[in-house]
PAKOL-380495 format. One record per residue (C-alpha): residue number from 1; residue in one letter; x negated, z, y. Coordinates in steps of 0.1 Angstrom, whole numbers, plus 2048, in hexadecimal, padded with zeros to 3 digits. Each point is the difference from the previous one (the first is absolute). Layout:
{seq NUM	type A	x X	z Z	y Y}
...
***
This chain:
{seq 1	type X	x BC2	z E66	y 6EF}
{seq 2	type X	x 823	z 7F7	y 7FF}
{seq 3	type X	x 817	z 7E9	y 81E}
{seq 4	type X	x 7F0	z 801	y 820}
{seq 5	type X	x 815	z 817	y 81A}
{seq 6	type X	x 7EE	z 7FB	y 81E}
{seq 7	type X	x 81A	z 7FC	y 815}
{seq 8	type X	x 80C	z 821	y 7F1}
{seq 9	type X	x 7E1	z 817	y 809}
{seq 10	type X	x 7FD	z 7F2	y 827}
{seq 11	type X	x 808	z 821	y 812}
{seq 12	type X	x 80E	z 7F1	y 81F}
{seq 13	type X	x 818	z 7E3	y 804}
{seq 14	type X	x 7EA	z 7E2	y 802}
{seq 15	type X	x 803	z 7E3	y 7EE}
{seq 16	type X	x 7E6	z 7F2	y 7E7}
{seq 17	type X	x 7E6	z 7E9	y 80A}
{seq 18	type X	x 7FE	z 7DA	y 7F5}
{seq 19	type X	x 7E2	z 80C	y 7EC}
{seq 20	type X	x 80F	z 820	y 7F2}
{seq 21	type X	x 820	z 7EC	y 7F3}
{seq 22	type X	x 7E8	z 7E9	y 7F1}
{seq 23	type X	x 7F0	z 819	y 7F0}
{seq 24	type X	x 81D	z 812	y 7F5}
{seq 25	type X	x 80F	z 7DB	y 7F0}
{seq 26	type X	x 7DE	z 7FB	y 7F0}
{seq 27	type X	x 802	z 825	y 7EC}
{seq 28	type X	x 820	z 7FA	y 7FB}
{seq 29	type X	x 7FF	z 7E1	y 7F0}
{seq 30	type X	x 7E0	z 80D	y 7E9}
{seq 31	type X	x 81E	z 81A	y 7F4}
{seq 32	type X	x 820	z 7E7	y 7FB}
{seq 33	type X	x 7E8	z 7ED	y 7E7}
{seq 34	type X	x 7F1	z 81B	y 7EC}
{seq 35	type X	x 81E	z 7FF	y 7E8}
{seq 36	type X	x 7EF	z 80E	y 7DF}
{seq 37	type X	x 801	z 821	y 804}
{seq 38	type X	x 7E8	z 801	y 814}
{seq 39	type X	x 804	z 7FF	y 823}
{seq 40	type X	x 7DE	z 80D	y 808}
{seq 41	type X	x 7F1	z 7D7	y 7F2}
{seq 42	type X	x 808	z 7DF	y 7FD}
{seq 43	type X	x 7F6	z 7EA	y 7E7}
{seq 44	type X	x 7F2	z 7DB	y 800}
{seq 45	type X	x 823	z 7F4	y 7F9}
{seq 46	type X	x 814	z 817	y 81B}
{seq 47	type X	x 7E5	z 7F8	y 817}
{seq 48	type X	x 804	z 7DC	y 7F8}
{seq 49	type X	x 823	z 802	y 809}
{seq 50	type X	x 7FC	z 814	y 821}
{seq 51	type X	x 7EC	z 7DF	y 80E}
{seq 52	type X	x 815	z 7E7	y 7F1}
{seq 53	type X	x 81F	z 80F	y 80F}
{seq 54	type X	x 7F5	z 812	y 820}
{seq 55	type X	x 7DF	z 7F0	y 807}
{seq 56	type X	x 808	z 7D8	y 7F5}
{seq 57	type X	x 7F0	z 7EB	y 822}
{seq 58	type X	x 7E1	z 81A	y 7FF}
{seq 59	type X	x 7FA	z 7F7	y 7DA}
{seq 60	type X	x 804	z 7DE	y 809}
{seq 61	type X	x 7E4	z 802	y 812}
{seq 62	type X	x 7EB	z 81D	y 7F1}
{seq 63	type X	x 7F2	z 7EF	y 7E1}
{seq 64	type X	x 7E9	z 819	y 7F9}
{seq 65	type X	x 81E	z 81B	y 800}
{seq 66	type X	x 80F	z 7F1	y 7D9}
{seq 67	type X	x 7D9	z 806	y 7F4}
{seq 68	type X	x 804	z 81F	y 807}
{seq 69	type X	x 81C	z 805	y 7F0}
{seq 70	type X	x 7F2	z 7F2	y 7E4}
{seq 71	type X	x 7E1	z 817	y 7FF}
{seq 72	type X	x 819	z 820	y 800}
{seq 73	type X	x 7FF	z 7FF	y 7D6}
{seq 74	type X	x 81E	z 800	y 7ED}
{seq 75	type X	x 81D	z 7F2	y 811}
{seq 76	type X	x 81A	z 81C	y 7F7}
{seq 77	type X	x 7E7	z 820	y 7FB}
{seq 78	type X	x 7E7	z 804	y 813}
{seq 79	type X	x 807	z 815	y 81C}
{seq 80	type X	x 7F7	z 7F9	y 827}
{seq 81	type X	x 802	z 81E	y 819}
{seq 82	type X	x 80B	z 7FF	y 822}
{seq 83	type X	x 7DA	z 7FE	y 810}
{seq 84	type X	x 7FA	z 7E2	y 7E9}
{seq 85	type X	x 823	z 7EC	y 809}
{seq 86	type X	x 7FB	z 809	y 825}
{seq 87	type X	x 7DC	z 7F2	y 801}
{seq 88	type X	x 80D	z 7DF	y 7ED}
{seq 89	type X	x 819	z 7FD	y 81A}
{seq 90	type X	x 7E6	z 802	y 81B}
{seq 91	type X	x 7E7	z 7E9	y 7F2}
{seq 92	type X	x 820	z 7EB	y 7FD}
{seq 93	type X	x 806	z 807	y 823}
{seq 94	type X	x 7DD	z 7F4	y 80A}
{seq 95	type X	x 80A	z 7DE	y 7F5}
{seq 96	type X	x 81A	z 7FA	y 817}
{seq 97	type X	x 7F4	z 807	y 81F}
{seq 98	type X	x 80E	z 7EC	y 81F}
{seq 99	type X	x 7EF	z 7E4	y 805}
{seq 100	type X	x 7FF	z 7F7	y 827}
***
């Protein structure tokens, strides 16, 4: 899977969309903090610290967000692909929603 290039494949000159840098941060991000070895997972622990450092108001609020954590299994081996982490971060996201 690797960094997210995005910006790299667009064909013509236009600039990313609000969504499609957000995307590209969230990827990203998944990558800077797979740091074992193997930067195709996460575990608990490097998961752990992706919140805790880029996600600190929303885990605040997301209480449910640490269980999960929790239910991953062994803090520093078991392994969490991309499609898990990224539907974590959007049930995460679901917590937040603007209030009006």
């Amino acid at each position: 899977m690797g960094q997210c290039h995005c910006h790299k494949k667009r064909k013509d000159s236009q600039e990313l969309t609000d969504v499609e840098r957000a995307i590209e941060i969230v990827i990203n991000n998944f990558h800077r903090y797979a740091v074992k070895g193997r930067k195709e997972c996460l575990t608990p622990n490097e998961l752990r610290e992706l919140v805790v450092q880029q996600l600190p108001q929303l885990s605040q609020h997301v209480c449910s967000l640490d269980e999960k954590i929790e239910c991953l299994g062994d803090p520093d081996e078991a392994k969490l692909e991309f499609g898990e982490y990224w539907a974590i971060i959007g049930e995460a996201a679901k917590g937040c929603r603007v209030k009006k």
